[in-house]
N, C-alpha and C positions, 0 to 999 in steps of 0.2 A: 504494500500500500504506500502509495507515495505521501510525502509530507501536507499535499493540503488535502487531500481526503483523509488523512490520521486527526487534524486538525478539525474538519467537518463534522469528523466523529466525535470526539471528545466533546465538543461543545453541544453535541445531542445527547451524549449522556448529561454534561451538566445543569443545562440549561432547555430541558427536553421543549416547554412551549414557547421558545422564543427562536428557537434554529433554522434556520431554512431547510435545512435537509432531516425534516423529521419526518415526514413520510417517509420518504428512502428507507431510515431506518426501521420504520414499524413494517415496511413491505420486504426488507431483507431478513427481518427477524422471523417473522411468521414463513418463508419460503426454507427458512434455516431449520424453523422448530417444526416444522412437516418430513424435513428431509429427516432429521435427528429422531424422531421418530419411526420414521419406516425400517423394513427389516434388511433394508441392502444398506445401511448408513455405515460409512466406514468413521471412525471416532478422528479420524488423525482429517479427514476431507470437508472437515463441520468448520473450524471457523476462515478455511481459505474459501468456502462456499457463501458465508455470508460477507466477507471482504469484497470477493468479487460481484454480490449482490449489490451491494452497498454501492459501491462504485456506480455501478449501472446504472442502478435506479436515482442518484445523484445526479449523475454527469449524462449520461442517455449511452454511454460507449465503459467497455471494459478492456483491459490491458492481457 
């Protein structure tokens, strides 16, 4: 994750209704906590799955 999407984030945990990117995070959370759920969910591909969420739904492109 690059420096201003780490940045993006933090400031959605701290300051959750005042962030711009707070959607992103409630939309990469719940695609996170479906996948971490199902029974093919490997433990080690859960939070590079919501990084790469995040990013997307933030930015509209993933790296």
């Amino acid at each position: 994750m690059n420096e201003k999407m780490a940045l993006a984030l933090v400031k959605v945990l701290k300051q959750p209704h005042e962030a711009e990117n707070g959607e992103a995070f409630e939309r990469a959370f719940e695609l996170t906590k479906t996948y971490a759920g199902s029974a093919s969910a490997q433990a080690s591909a859960i939070p590079v799955l919501f990084e790469k969420l995040f990013e997307l739904f933030a930015t509209g492109y993933s790296q």
